[in-house]
C-alpha positions as CSV (number, residue, x, y, z in Angstrom):
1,X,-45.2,-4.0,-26.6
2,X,-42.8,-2.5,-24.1
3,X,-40.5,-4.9,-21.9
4,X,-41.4,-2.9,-17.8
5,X,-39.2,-0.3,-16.9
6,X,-37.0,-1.8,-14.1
7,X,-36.7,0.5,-11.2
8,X,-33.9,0.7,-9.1
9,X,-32.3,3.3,-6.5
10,X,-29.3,5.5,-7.3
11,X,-27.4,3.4,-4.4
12,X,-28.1,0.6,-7.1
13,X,-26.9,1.7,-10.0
14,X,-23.4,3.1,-8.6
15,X,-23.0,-0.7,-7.5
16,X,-24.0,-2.0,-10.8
17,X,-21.1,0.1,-12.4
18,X,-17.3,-0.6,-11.8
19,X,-16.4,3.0,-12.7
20,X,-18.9,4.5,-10.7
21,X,-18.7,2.0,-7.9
22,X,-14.6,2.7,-7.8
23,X,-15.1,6.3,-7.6
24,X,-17.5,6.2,-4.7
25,X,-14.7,3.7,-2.8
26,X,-12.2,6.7,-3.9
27,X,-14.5,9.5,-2.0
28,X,-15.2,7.4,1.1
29,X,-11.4,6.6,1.3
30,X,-10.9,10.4,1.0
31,X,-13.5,10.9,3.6
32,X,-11.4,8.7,5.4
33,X,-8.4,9.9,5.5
34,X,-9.4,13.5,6.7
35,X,-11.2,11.9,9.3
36,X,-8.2,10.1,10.9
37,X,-6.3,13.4,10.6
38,X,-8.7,15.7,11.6
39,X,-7.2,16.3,15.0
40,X,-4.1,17.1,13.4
41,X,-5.4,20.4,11.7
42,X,-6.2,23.6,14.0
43,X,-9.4,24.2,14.5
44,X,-10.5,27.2,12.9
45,X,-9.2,25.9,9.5
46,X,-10.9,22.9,9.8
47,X,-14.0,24.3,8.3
48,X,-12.0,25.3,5.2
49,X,-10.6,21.8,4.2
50,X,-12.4,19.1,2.5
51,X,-11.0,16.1,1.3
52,X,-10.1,15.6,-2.7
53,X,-9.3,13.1,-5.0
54,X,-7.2,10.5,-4.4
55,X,-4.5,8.8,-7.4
56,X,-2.6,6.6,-6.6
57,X,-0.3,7.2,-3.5
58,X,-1.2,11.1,-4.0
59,X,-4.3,12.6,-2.2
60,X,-5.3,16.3,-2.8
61,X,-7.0,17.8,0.2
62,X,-9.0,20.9,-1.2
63,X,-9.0,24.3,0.5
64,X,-11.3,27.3,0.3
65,X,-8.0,29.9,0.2
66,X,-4.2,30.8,-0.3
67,X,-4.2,31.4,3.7
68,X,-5.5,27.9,4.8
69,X,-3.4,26.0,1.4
70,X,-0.6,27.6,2.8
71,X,-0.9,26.3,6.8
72,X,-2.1,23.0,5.1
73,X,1.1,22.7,3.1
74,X,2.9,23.3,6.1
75,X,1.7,20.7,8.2
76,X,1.3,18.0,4.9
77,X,4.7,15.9,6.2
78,X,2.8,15.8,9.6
79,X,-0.6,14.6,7.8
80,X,1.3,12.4,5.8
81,X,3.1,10.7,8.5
82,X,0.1,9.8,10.7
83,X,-2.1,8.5,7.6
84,X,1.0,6.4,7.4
85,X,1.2,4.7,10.3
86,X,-2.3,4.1,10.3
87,X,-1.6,1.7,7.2
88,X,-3.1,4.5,4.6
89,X,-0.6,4.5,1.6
90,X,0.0,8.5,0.8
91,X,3.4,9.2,-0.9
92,X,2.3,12.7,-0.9
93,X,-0.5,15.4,-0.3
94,X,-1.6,18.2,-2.5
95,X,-3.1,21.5,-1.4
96,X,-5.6,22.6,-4.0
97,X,-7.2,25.9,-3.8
98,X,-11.1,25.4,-4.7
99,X,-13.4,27.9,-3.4
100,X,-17.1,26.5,-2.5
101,X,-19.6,27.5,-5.1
């Protein structure tokens, strides 16, 4: 005979796995992060950023094209600086082209 299937809700199974459970703290972070500079970013390129992966003391933030990577690149020491002094720990940011699909 068959032990029951246990069920359980995605929510539960990211917690019941360190990698998985880490990489979710990673995207919130990242979430994070954009947030707290949002106001830092012109407005009409703020639809064209989202925020990416995070290693270490390097975050990505990822861009829909050359035009807004460029701007973002630009104003990166500026980004960088405020995440700083609101205790985030970002040695650098990346600009990553990656169009939506």
């Amino acid at each position: 005979m068959h032990a029951p299937r246990r069920s359980f809700t995605l929510q539960q199974a990211v917690e019941d796995s360190a990698p998985l459970a880490r990489l979710t703290a990673l995207a919130r972070e990242s979430a994070g992060r954009l947030a707290a500079v949002q106001a830092l970013i012109p407005a009409p390129l703020r639809p064209s950023v989202r925020p990416g992966p995070i290693d270490g003391g390097n975050w990505c933030l990822l861009v829909d094209n050359s035009a807004a990577a460029a701007k973002l690149r630009h104003l990166a020491p500026t980004l960088q600086a405020a995440l700083q002094r609101r205790g985030h720990e970002v040695e650098a940011i990346r600009v990553k082209i990656q169009k939506r699909t």
